[in-house]
C-alpha positions as CSV (number, residue, x, y, z in Angstrom):
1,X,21.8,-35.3,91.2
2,X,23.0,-36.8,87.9
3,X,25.0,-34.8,85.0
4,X,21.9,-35.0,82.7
5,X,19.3,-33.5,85.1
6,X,22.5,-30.5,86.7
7,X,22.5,-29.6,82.6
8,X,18.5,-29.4,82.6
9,X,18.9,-27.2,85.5
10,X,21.7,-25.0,83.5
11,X,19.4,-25.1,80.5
12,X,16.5,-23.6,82.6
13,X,18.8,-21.0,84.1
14,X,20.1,-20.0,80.6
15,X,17.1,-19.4,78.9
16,X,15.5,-15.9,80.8
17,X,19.8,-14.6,80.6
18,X,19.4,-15.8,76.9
19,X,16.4,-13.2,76.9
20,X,17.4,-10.5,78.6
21,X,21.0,-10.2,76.7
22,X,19.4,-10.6,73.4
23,X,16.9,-7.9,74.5
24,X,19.6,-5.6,75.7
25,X,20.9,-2.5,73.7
26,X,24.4,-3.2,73.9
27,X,26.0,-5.3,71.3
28,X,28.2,-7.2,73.2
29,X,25.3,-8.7,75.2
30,X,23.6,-9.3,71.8
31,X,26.2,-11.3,70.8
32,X,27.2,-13.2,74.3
33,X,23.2,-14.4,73.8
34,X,24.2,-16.0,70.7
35,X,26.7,-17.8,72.3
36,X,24.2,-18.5,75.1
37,X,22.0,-20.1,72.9
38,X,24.3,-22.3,71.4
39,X,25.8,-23.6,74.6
40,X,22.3,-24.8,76.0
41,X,20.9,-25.8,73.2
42,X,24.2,-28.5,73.0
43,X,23.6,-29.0,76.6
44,X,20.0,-30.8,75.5
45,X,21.6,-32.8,73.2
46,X,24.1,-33.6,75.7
47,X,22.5,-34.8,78.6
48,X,20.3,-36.5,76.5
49,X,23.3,-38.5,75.0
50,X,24.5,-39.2,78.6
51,X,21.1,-40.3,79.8
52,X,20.9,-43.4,77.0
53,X,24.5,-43.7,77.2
54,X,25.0,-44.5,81.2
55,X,21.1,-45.4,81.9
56,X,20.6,-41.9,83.9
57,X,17.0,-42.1,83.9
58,X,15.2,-40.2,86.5
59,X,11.5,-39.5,87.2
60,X,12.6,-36.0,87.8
61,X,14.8,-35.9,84.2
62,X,11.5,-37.2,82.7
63,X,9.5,-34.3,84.5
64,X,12.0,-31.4,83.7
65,X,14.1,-32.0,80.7
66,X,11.2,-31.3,77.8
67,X,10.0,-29.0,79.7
68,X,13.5,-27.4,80.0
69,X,13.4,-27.8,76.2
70,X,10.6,-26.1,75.6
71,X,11.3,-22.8,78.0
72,X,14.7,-22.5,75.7
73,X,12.8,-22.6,72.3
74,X,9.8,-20.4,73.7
75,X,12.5,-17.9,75.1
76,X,13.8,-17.3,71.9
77,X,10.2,-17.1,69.8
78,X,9.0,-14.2,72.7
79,X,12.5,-12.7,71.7
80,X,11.7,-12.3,68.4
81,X,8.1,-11.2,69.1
82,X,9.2,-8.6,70.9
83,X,12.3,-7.1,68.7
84,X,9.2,-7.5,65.7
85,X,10.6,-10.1,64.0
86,X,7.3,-12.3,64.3
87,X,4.1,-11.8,65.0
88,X,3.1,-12.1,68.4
89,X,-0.5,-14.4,67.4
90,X,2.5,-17.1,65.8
91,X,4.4,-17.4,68.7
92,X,1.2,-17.7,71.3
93,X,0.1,-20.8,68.4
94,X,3.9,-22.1,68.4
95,X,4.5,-22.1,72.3
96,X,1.4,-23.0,73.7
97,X,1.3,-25.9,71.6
98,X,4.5,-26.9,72.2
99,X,3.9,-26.3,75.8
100,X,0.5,-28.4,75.7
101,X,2.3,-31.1,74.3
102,X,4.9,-31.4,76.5
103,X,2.3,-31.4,79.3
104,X,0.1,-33.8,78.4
105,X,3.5,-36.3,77.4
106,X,4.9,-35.2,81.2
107,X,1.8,-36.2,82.6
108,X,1.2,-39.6,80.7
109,X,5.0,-40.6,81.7
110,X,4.1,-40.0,85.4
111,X,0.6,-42.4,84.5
112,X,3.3,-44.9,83.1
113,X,1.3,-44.4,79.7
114,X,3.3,-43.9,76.1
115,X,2.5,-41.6,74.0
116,X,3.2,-42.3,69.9
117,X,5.3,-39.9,68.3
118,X,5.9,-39.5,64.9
119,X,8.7,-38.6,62.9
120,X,6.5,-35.4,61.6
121,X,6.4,-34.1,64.8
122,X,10.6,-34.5,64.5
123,X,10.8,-32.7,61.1
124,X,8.5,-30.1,62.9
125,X,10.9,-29.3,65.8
126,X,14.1,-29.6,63.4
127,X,12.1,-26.9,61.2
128,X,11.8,-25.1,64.4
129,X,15.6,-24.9,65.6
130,X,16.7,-24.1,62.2
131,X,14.5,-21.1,62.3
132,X,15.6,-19.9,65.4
133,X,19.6,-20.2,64.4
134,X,18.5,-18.3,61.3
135,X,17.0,-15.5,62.7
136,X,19.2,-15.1,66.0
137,X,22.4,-15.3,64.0
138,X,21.3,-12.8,61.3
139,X,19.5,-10.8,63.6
140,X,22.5,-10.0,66.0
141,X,24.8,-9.7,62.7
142,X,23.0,-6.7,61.6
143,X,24.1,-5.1,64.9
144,X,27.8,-6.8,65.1
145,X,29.7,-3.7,62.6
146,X,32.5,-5.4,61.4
147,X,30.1,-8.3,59.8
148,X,27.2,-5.6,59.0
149,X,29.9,-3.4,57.5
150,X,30.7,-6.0,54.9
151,X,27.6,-8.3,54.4
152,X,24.8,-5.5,55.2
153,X,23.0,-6.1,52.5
154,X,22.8,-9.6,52.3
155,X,21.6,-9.8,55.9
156,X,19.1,-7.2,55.1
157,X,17.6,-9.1,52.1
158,X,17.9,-12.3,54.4
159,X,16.0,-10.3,56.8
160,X,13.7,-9.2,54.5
161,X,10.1,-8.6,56.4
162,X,7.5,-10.7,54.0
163,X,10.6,-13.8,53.9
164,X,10.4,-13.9,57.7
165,X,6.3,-13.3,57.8
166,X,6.0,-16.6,55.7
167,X,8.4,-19.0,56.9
168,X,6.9,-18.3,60.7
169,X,3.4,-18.9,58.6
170,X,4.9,-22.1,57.4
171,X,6.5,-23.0,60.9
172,X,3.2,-22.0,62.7
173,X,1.2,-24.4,60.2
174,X,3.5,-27.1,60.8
175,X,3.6,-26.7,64.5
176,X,0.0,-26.7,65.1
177,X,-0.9,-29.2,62.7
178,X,2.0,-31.6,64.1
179,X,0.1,-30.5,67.9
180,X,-3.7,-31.8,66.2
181,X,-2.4,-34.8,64.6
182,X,-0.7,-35.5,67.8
183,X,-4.0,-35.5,69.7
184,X,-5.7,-37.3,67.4
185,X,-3.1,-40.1,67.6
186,X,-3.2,-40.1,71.4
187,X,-6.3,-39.8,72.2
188,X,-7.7,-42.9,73.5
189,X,-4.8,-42.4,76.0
190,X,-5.5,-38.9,76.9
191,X,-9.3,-40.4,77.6
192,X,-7.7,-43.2,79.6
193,X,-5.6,-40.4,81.9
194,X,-8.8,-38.6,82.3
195,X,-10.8,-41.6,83.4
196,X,-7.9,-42.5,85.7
197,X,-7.9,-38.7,87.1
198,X,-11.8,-39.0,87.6
């Protein structure tokens, strides 16, 4: 098994510890999940930078590594669902489009069909990741005394409950919008997949 696909397996395995550290009561594990985080989300950019670099494309890379993407970002968007931080109905629109998506792209790789992507549907994951940073960082500062202690306030206001309610509105608006338009573009191959299928 090559380097890329061992870090897609890593990235998989980090994402539910991710969860249940930033989940935990202690603050230490709050913080380790932070660190977590970081460490697999570099680990996608990684392999992926070793995979063009050293031609370490695999049918099984091809299957697994969006999809490993995509259990890392949904990890952290049921995190913040469940801690209150978002609305639950935003993160059901954000990660089963995101989940669609990466489906329907899985499957048209393994029918040796291309699907178009746009740099919208870039900006709209970029949007995403920023997001996430923001709110994990700030979110486990609050609890972390030594930063609270000093920069309370300002992580409160950052926190603030109607700033958080409307970026996820914006990011959920993007997302599924990105998800239609995406559809839309690919659709004639989507039909094509089906006709094959049938």
């Amino acid at each position: 098994m090559t380097l890329p696909n061992q870090l897609t397996i890593l990235r998989i395995i980090l994402s539910p510890v991710f969860l249940f550290l930033f989940l935990s009561d202690v603050i230490w594990m709050k913080q380790v999940s932070v660190a977590i985080y970081i460490v697999a989300a570099l680990s996608d950019w990684y392999d992926g930078w070793l995979a063009r670099k050293f031609n370490y494309i695999t049918s099984w890379g091809k299957f697994w590594d969006p999809l490993a993407d995509k259990i890392l970002t949904s990890a952290a968007f049921i995190g913040f669902a469940v801690v209150d931080l978002i609305p639950w109905w935003m993160v059901i629109i954000i990660v089963g489009r995101d989940v669609l998506i990466t489906l329907l792209r899985v499957f048209a790789d393994m029918k040796n069909y291309s699907f178009v992507t746009s740099y919208y549907a870039k900006w709209k994951t970029m949007l995403q990741m920023i997001f996430l940073y923001y709110l994990l960082i700030l979110y486990v500062a609050q609890f972390t005394p030594e930063i609270n202690s000093v920069y309370g306030d300002l992580i409160s206001s950052l926190l603030n409950g109607q700033i958080i309610f409307f970026i996820a509105l914006l990011i959920t608006g993007v997302t599924f919008h990105s998800g239609v338009l995406y559809i839309m573009r690919n659709w004639q191959i989507i039909l094509k997949m089906l006709k094959v299928e049938n």
